[in-house]
C-alpha positions in Angstrom: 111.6 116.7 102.4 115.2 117.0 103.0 117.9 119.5 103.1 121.5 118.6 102.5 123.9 118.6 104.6 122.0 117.1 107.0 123.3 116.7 110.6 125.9 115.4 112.0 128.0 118.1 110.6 131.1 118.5 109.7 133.1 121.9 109.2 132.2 121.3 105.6 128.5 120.7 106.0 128.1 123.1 109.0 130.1 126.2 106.1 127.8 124.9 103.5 124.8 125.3 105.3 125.4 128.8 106.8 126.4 129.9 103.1 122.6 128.2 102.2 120.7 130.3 104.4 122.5 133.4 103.4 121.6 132.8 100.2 118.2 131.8 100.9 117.7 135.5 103.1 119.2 137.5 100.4 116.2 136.3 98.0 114.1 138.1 100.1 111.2 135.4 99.1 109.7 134.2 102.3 108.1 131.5 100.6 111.5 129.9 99.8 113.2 130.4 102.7 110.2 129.4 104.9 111.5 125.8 103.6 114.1 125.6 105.0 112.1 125.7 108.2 110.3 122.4 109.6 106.8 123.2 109.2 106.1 123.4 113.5 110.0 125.8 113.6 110.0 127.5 116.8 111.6 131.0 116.2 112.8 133.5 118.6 114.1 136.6 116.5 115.0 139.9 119.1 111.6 139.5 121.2 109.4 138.4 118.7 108.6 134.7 119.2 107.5 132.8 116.0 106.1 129.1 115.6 105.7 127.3 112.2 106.2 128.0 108.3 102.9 130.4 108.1 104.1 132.8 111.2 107.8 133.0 109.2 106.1 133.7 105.7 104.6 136.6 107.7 107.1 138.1 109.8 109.6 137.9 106.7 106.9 140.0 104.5 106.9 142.8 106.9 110.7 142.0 107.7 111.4 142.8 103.5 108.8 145.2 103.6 110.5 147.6 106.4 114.1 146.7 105.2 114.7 147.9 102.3 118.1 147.0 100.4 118.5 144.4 102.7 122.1 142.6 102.1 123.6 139.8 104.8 126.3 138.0 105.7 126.6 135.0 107.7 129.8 133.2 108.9 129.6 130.1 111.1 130.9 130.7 114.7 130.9 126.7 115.8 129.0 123.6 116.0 128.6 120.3 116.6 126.1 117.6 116.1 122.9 119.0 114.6 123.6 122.4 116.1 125.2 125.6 114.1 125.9 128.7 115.6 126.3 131.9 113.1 127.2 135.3 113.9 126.0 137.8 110.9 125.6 141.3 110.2 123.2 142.7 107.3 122.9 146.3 105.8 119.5 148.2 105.4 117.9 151.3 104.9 114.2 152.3 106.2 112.1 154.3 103.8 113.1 158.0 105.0 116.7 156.7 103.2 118.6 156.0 107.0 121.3 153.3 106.4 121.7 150.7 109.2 123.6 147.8 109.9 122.2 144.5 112.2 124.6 142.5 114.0 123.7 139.3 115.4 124.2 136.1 116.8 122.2 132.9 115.9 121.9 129.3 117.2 120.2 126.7 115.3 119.0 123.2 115.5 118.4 120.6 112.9 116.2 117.7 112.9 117.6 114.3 110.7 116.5 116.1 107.6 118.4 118.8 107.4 115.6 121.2 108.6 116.0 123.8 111.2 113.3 123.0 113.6 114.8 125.7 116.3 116.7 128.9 115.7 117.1 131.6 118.6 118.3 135.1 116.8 119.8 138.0 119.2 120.4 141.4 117.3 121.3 144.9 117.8 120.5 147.7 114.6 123.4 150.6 114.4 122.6 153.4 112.4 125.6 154.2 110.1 125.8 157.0 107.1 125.7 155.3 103.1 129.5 156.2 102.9 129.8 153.5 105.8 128.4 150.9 104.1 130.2 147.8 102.6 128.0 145.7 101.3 127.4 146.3 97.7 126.7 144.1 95.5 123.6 143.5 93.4 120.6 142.8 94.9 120.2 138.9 95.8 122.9 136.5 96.4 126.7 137.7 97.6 129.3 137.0 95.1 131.9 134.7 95.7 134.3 136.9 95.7 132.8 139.4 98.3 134.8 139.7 101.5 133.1 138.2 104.3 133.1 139.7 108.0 136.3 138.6 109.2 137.7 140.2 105.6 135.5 143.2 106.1 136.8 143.5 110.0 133.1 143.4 111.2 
């Protein structure tokens, strides 16, 4: 199976790709994103340390099950080869209605495919109120149009 762009990169490829997995997380269907993955991935997301498609379909369940409204945006930071490097921040409430927003910092590696066989994820959660929010569109994919977080000053 193969995932275009596939590495070597280029700023094209490496924008497309980030804008891909955005899109893919803001499914929220593990399944499909999980594909992205090869199937032996080696994951480490905050302290949680995650090998293969199986352990991703899981931790994504109780991921979407926790976060509720989840909305993201990722924006490539560099890369080079078959390496990207993404900072991102999402928005999310819990179930007693508390708004949050992630902010993070990804590296990921491809294998010839286009298949991220490692992606290391480092994030902090910052409580804000639901006036502070500013990511509002629809559930699922962000519009084209949406400001992303240079635009948004985030």
């Amino acid at each position: 199976m193969s995932k275009p762009p596939l590495p070597p990169f280029d700023e094209a490829g490496a924008i497309q790709k980030v804008r891909l997995a955005e899109d893919a997380w803001n499914s929220r269907d593990p399944e499909k994103v999980s594909l992205a993955y090869t199937p032996d991935s080696h994951w480490r997301n905050r302290a949680e340390f995650i090998t293969g498609r199986e352990q991703i379909v899981a931790f994504l369940a109780r991921k979407w099950d926790r976060e509720l409204d989840y909305r993201l945006i990722k924006e490539l930071w560099a890369f080079r080869d078959n390496r990207i490097a993404v900072r991102f921040a999402y928005e999310w409430r819990d179930d007693s209605g508390a708004w949050y927003r992630a902010y993070g910092n990804e590296n990921w590696e491809f294998d010839a495919d286009g298949l991220m066989r490692r992606r290391i994820a480092s994030i902090n959660d910052a409580r804000i109120t639901e006036a502070d929010r500013k990511f509002h569109w629809p559930q699922g994919r962000r519009p084209d149009d949406h400001p992303g977080l240079t635009e948004l000053g985030l």
